[in-house]
C-alpha positions in Angstrom: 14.9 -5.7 -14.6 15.7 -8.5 -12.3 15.5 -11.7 -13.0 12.8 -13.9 -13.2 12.9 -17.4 -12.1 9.9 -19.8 -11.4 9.7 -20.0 -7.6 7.3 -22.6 -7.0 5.0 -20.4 -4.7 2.7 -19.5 -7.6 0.1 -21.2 -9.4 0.8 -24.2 -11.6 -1.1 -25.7 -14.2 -1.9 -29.6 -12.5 -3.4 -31.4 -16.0 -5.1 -31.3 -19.2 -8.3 -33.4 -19.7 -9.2 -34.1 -23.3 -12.4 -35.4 -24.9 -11.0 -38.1 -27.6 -12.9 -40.3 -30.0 -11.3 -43.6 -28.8 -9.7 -43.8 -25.5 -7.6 -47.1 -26.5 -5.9 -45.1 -29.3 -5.8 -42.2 -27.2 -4.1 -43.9 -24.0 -1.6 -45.6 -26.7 -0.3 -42.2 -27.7 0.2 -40.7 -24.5 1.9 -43.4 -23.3 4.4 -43.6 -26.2 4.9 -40.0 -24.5 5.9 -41.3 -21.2 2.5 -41.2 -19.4 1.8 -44.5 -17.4 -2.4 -45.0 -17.0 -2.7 -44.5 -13.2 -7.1 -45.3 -13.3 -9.7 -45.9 -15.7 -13.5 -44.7 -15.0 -14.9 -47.7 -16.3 -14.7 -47.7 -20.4 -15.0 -44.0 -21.1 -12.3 -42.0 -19.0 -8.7 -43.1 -18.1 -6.2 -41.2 -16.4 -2.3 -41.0 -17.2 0.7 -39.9 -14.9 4.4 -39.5 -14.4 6.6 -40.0 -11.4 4.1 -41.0 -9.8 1.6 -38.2 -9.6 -2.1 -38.6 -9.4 -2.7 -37.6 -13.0 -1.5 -35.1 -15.9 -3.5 -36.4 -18.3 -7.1 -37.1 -18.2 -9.0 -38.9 -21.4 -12.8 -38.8 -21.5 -15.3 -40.5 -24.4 -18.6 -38.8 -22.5 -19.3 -36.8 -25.5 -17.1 -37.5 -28.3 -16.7 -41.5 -29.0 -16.5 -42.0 -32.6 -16.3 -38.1 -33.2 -14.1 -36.2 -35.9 -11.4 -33.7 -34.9 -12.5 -30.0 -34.0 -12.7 -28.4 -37.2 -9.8 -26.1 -38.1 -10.4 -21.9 -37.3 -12.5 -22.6 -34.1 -12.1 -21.8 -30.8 -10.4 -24.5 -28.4 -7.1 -25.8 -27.3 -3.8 -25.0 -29.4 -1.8 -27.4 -28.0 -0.7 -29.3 -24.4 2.8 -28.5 -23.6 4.5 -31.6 -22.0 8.0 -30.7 -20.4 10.8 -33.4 -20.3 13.8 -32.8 -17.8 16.7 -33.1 -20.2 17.5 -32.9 -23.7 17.7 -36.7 -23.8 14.3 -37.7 -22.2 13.2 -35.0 -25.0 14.9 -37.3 -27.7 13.8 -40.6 -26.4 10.2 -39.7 -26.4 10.3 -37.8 -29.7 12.5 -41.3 -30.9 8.9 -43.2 -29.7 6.7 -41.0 -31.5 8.9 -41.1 -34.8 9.0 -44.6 -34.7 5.3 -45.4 -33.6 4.1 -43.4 -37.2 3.8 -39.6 -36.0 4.7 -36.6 -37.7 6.2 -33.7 -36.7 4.6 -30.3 -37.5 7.2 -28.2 -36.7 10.1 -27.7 -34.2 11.8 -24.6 -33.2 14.4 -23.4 -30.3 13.0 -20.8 -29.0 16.1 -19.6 -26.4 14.5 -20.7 -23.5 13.7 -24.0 -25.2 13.8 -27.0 -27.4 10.7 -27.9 -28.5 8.5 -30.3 -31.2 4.9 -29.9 -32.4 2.9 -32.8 -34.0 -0.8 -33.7 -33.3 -2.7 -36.6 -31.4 -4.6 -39.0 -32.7 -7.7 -36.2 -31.9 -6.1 -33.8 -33.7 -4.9 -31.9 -30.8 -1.9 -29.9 -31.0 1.1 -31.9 -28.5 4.6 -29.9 -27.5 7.7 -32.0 -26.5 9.6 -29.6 -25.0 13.0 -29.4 -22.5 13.7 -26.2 -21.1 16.8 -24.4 -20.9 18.4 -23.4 -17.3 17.2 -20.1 -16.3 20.7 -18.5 -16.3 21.2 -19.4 -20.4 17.4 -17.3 -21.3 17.9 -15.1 -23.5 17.4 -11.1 -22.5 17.7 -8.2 -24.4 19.4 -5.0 -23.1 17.2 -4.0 -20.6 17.1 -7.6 -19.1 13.7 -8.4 -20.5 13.2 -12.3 -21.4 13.8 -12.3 -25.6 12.3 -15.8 -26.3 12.9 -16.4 -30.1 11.7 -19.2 -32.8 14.6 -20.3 -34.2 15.4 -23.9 -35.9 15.7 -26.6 -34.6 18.0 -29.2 -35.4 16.2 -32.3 -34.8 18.9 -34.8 -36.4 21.4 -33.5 -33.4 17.9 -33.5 -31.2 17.5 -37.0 -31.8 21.0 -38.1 -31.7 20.6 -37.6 -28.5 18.6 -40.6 -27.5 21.1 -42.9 -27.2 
């Protein structure tokens, strides 16, 4: 099997738009995540981006201020996936997140990955993740990506930061 490397010609998925209880709270977190608010819609919708695109992130209150978390066992999102560039930009954001009070669910290299799970303020599920070059994926014998879910070790993760 040949190779498979992202080409860029295909489809790609351009943001996430979550309804949160408070969008303050909500807007806090994602910028501890990098995300820089780029328009609010009045008091009930903002909008968060990175390098200067439009938006990755959008953040509505239309029909959940002041609601609880989705119940557990119900259909809905998992979690957002939000990809840093390096290993280090993965540690200094996961270095904000420690320090601002968050917890980590999990974390796990997963051969084409590094990658941390925690939740939002909503309760929505949140990957940090920084992928590995395409050459260093793992494959098995007939060349087939062999993506794993190994541990992590977040101490050498975050020593990183610096």
């Amino acid at each position: 099997m040949a190779e498979q490397t992202p080409s860029g010609a295909g489809p790609t998925i351009g943001h996430v738009h979550l309804k949160v209880a408070d969008l303050a709270r909500a807007v806090a977190f994602y910028r501890l995540l990098g995300f820089e608010v780029t328009q609010y819609l009045g008091t009930q919708a903002a909008f968060l981006g990175a390098d200067g695109y439009h938006h990755h992130i959008g953040l509505n209150t239309w029909e959940s201020a002041g609601a609880p978390p989705a119940p557990p066992g119900h259909a809905g999102l998992y979690h957002l996936a939000v990809l840093y560039p390096d290993r280090a930009a993965l540690a200094r954001a996961l270095t904000r997140v420690l320090e601002a009070g968050f917890a980590l669910e999990g974390a796990a290299d997963h051969g084409v990955s590094e990658a941390v799970y925690l939740r939002d303020p909503d309760g929505n599920g949140v990957e940090l993740y920084r992928d590995r070059a395409p050459a260093d994926w793992p494959r098995d014998q007939k060349g087939s990506l062999a993506m794993g879910n190994a541990r992590l070790d977040v101490a050498a993760l975050l020593a990183e930061a610096a």
